[in-house]
C-alpha positions in Angstrom: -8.2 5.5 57.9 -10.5 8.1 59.5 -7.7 9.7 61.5 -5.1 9.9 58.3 -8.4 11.3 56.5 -9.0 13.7 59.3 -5.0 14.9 59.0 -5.4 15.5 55.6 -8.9 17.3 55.8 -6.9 19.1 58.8 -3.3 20.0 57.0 -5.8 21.0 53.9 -8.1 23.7 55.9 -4.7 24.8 58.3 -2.4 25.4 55.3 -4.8 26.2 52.8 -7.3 28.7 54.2 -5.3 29.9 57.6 -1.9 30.0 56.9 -2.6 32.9 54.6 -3.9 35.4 56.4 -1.8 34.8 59.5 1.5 35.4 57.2 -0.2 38.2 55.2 -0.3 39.6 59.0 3.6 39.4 59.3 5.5 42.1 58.8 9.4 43.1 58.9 11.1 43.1 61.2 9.1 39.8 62.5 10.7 38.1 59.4 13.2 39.0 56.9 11.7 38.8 53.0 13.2 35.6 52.3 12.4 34.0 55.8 8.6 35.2 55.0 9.0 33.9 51.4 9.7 30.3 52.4 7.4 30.3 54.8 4.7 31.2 52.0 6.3 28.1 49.4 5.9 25.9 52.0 2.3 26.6 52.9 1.7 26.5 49.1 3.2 23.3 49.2 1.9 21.6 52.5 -1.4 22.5 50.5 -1.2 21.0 47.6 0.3 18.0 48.7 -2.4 17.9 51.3 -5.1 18.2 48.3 -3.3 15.4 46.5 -3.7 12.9 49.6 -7.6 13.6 50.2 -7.7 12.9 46.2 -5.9 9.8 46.4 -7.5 8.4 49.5 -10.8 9.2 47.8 -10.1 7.2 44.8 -8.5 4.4 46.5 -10.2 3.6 49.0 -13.8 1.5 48.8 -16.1 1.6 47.0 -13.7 4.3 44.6 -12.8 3.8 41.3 -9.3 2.8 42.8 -10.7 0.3 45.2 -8.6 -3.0 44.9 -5.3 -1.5 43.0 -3.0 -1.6 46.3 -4.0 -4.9 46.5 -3.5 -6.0 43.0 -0.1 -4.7 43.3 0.2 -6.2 45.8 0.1 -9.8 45.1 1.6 -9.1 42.1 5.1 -7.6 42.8 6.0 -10.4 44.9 6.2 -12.5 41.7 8.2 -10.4 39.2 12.5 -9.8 39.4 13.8 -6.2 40.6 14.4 -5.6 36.8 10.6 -5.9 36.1 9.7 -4.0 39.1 12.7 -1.2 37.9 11.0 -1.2 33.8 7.3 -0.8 35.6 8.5 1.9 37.9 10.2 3.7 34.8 7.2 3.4 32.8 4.8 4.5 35.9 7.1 7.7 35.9 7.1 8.7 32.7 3.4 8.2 32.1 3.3 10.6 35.3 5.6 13.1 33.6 3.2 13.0 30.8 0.5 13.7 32.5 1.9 16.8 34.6 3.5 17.7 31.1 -0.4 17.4 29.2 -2.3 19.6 33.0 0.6 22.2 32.2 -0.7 22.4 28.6 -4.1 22.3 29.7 -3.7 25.6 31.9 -3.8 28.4 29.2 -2.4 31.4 31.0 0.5 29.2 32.3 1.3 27.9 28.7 0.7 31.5 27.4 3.6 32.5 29.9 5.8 29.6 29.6 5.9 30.1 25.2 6.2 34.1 25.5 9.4 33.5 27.6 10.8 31.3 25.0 9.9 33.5 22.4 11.5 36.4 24.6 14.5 33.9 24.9 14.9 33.7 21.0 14.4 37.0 20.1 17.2 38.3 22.5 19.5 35.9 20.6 19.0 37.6 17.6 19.0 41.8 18.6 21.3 41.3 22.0 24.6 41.4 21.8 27.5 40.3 24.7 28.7 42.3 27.4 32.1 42.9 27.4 32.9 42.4 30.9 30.1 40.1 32.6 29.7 36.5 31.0 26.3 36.7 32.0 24.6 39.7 30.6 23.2 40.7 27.3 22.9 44.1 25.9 19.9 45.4 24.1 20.5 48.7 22.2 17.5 50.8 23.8 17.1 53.9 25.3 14.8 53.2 27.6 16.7 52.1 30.9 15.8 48.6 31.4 17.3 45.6 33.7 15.8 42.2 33.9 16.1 38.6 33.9 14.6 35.3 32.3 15.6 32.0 33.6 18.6 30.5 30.9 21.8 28.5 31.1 23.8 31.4 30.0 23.4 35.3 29.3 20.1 35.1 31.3 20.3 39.3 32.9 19.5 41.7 29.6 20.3 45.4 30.3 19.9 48.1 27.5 22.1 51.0 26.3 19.9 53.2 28.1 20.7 51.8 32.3 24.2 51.8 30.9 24.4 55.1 30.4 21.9 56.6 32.9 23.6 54.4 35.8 27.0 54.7 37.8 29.3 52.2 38.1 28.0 51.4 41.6 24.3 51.5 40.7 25.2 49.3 37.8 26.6 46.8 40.1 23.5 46.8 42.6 21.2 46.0 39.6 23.4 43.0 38.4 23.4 41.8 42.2 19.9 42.4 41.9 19.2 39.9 38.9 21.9 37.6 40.2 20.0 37.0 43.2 16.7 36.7 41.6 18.7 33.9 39.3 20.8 32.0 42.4 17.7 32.2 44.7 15.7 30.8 41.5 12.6 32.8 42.1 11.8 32.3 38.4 10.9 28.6 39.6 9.0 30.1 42.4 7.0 32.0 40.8 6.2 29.8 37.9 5.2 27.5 40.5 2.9 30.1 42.4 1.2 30.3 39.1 0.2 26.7 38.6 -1.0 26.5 42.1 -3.4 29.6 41.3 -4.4 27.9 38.1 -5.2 24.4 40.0 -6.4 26.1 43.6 -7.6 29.7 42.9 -10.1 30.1 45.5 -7.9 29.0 48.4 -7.5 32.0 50.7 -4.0 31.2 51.3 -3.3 30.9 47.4 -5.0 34.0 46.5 -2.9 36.3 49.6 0.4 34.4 47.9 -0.5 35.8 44.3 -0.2 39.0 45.8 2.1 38.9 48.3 4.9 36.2 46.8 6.3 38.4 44.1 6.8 41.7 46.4 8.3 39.6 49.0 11.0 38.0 46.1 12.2 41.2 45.0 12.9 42.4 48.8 15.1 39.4 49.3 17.0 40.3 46.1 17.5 44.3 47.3 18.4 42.5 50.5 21.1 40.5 48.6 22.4 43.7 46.3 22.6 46.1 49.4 24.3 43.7 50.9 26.7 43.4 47.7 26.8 47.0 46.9 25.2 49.0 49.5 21.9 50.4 49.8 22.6 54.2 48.4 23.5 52.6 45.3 20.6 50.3 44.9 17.7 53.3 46.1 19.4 55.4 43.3 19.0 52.6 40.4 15.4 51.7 41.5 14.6 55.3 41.2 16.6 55.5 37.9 15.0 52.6 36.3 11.0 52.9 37.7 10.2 54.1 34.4 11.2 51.7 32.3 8.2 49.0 32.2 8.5 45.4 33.0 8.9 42.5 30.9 6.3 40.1 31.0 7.6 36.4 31.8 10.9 38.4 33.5 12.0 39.9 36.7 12.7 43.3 36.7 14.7 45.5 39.1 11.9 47.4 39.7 9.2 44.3 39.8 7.6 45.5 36.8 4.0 47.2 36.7 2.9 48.8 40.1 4.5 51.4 41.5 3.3 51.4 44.5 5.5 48.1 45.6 8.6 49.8 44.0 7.5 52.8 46.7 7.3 50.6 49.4 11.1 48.9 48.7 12.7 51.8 48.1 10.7 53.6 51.7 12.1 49.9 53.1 15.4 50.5 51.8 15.9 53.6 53.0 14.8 53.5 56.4 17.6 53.0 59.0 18.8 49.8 59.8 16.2 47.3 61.2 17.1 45.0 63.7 16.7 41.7 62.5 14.2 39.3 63.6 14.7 37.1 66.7 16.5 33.8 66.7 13.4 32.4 68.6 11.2 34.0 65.3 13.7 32.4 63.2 13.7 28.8 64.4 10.0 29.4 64.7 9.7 29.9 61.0 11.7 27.1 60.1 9.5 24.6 62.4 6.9 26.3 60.1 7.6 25.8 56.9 9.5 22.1 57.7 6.1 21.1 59.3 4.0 22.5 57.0 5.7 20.4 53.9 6.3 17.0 56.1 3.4 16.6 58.0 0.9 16.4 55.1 3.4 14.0 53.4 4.1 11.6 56.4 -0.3 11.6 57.1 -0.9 10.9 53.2 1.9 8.0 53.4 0.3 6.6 56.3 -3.2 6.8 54.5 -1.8 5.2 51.7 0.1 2.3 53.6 -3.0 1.5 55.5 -5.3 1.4 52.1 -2.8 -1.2 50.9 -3.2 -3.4 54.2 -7.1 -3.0 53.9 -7.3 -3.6 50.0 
């Protein structure tokens, strides 16, 4: 028990508090955006699952308020039909739903962020119209030249009157691949995720470097995927076209919304010549990365938890 405790205590500190600044240090071409971005979910993750375990082993183990559970269940299961066992399982997983669903509601700013982009949502519906030619965009009769998206089943990238007249065909284009990858990528999820982790683990060094760093990192791997699409002329020239326009909050914007100084830095990025991209040794290294990083705290807390039930 003192070695699974000592992982966890070990995966916490590692992933928590030094992962951060080590990946705040890494910058392209060491790693491509979205290579980077992983790297920094699964750091967030390894964390938090890391947290959990300590937190479980805490309460379960003697004297905590836990103490005797693992063995009550036990000597219990044993006793009752796979149907029971199936009904108690259901039931333990929807009293856990409930509870994620009543910390979610707990968390102000999250709830305050989750309701305005369902208000957002509903509003569209009533002032946006269809676009003609892409299934998956809504107009918004503006003149301001805006481009962003919200995380829906259908019509989920609005564009207003104004980019559609201020923006080529081919700058048009690059924007839509720009949403498109923010939506296939789902870095919606992502960062909705980066915000409970803030909420729940704010003074973690490696929480507080993703806050800042997460979002930036996001919107490169989405030029990556429209200059790709469309070419990088044509994305620069919409960027530049549409950094007035401000940012919608609960959305991601072509041009990432307030601060200027990251929509400076991708377009300087995006117009730079060519990099050569990052090494297939720096590649598989990142990968061992972020696959250890999310497995090893999970396999150290199962093995804590397997040896509380022999001990209980």
């Amino acid at each position: 028990m003192i070695v699974s405790m000592a992982g966890l205590l070990m995966s916490a500190v590692v992933l928590g508090c030094l992962a951060g600044p080590v990946l705040d240090r890494l910058r392209r071409p060491a790693l491509s955006p979205a290579t980077a971005a992983a790297c920094w979910v699964a750091a967030l993750v390894g964390a938090v699952v890391a947290g959990a375990g300590l937190v479980a082993v805490a309460l379960l183990s003697p004297p905590g308020p836990g103490h005797g559970l693992l063995g009550r269940l036990r000597d219990c299961l044993p006793h009752h039909g796979y149907p029971a066992i199936a009904a108690a399982t259901a039931a333990s997983l929807i009293l856990v739903t409930g509870c994620g669903a009543a910390l979610a509601r707990s968390l102000p700013r999250l709830g305050r962020a989750v309701r305005h982009r369902r208000r957002h949502r509903e509003m569209l519906r009533l002032v946006a119209r269809e676009h003609r030619r892409h299934p998956d965009v809504l107009v918004l009769d503006h003149p301001v030249p805006v481009a962003y998206s919200l995380p829906a089943r259908r019509r989920a990238i609005v564009v207003s009157t104004g980019a559609q007249e201020s923006l080529s065909a081919a700058e048009f284009g690059a924007v839509l691949a720009h949403e498109r990858a923010h939506l296939r990528q789902r870095h919606h999820a992502l960062l909705l995720m980066l915000d409970l982790v803030h909420a729940l683990l704010p003074w973690l060094p490696t929480v507080r470097r993703a806050k800042a760093r997460l979002p930036l990192l996001l919107e490169m791997a989405a030029d990556d995927a429209a200059a790709r699409a469309c070419g990088r002329r044509a994305l620069v020239d919409a960027l530049c076209r549409l950094s007035a326009a401000p940012g919608a909050a609960g959305a991601l914007g072509a041009t990432g919304g307030p601060g200027r100084g990251r929509l400076a830095e991708r377009v300087r990025r995006l117009e730079a010549a060519e990099p050569v991209g990052p090494r297939r040794a720096v590649r598989l290294a990142a990968g061992a990365f972020a696959t250890t990083a999310v497995a090893a705290p999970l396999l150290v807390g199962a093995a804590a938890i397997a040896e509380l039930a022999m001990i209980c």
